[in-house]
C-alpha positions in Angstrom: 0.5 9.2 6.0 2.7 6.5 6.9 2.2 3.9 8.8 3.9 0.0 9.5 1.1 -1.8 9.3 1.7 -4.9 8.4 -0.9 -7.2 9.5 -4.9 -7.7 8.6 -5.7 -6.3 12.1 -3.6 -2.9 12.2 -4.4 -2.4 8.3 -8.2 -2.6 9.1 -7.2 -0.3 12.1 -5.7 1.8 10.4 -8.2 2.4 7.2 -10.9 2.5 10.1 -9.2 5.8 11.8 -8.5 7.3 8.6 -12.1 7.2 7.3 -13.1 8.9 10.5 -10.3 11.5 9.3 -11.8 12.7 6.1 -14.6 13.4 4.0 -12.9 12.2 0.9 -11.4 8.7 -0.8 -9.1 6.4 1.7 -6.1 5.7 -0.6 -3.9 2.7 0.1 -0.7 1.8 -1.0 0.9 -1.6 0.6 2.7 -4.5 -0.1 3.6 -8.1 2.0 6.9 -8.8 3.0 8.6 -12.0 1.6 10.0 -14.9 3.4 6.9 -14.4 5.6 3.5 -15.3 7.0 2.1 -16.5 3.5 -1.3 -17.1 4.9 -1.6 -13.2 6.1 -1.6 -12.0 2.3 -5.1 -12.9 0.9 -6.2 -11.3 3.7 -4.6 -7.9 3.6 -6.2 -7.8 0.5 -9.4 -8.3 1.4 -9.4 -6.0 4.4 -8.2 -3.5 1.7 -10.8 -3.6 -0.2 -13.5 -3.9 2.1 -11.9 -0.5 4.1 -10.3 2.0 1.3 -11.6 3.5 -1.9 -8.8 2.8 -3.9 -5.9 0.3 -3.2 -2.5 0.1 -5.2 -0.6 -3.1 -4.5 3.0 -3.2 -4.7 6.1 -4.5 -3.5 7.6 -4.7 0.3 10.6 -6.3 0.9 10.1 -9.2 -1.4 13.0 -11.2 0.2 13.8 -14.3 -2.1 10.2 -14.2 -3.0 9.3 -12.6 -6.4 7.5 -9.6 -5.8 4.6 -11.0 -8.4 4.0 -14.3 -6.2 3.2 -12.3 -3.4 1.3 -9.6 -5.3 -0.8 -12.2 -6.8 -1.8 -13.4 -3.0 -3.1 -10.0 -2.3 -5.4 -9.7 -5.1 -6.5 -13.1 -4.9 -7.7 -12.4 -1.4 -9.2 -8.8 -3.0 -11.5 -11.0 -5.3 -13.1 -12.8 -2.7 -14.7 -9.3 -1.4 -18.1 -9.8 -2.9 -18.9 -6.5 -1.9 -16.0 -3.9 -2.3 -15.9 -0.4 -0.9 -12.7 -0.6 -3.3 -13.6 1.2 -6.3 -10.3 -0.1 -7.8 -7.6 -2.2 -7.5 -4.4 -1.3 -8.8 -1.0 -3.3 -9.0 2.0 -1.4 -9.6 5.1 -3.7 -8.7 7.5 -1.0 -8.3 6.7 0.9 -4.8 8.2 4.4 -5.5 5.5 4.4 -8.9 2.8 3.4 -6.8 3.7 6.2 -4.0 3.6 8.5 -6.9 0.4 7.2 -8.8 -1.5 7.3 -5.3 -0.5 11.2 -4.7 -1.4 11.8 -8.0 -5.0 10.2 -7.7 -5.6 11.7 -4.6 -8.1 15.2 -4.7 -8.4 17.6 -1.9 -10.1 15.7 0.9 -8.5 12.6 0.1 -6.2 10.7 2.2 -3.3 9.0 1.1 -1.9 5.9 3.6 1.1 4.3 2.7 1.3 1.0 4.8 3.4 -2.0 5.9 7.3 -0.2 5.8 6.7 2.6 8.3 9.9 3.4 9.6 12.0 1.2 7.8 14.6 2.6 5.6 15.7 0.2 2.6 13.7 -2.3 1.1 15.2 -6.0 0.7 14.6 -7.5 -2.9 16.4 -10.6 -3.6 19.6 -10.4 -1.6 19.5 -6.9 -2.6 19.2 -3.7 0.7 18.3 -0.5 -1.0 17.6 2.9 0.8 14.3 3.2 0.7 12.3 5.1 3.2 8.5 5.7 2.4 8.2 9.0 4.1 11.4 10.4 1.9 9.8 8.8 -1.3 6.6 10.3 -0.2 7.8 13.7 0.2 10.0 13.8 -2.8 6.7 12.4 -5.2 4.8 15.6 -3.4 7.3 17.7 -4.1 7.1 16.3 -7.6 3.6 16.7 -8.1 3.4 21.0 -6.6 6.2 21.4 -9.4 3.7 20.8 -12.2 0.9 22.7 -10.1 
């Protein structure tokens, strides 16, 4: 599932519904933008952790902003959790891997939630625009995946 959330509030809205969804693990994938609300990070983190089973960090549109400084911010805030539902944190800097390690991780009553792009369709590194739309990435990692099935 994709989904733009991109704030504390609709990614602990978000990991709320989808636990009420399934039986199985909640699977995150997500980044932070760059270039934006720097205080917001920590705490996307820490929702994550307190809301999914198992939350792979990577990049959004990092902007000018390395994509390690703000990676860092999320999994600062992820340690301050002193009581995880997280069973693991992952960080995998390039977002197209992480897609892929989260489909790949997930079993059958699993959900897998890929947040914070939504219906955006390149991502901004540097002062670079590449396509990049989550659901096509999504679907060609699935497609991927039933190949060697």
């Amino acid at each position: 599932m994709v989904d733009y959330a991109h704030t504390p509030d609709g990614l602990e809205q978000l990991l709320s519904a989808a636990s009420d969804l399934v039986d199985g693990r909640v699977i995150i994938v997500f980044g932070c933008g760059g270039d934006r609300d720097r205080s917001k990070r920590p705490l996307m983190g820490e929702t994550a952790v307190s809301n999914a089973d198992m939350v792979i960090v990577t990049a959004d549109n990092s902007r000018t902003e390395t994509t390690e400084e703000i990676i860092a911010s999320i999994v600062e805030g992820a340690g301050r959790v002193l009581r995880p539902r997280a069973e693991v944190v992952t960080v995998e800097p390039d977002r197209r891997a992480a897609i892929s390690l989260a489909l790949r991780s997930a079993t059958a009553n699993d959900i897998v939630l890929i947040a914070g792009k939504g219906h955006e369709t390149v991502q901004i590194i540097g002062d670079v625009s590449s396509e990049f739309d989550d659901r096509v990435v999504a679907t060609e990692q699935w497609k991927k995946l039933e190949e060697y099935r």
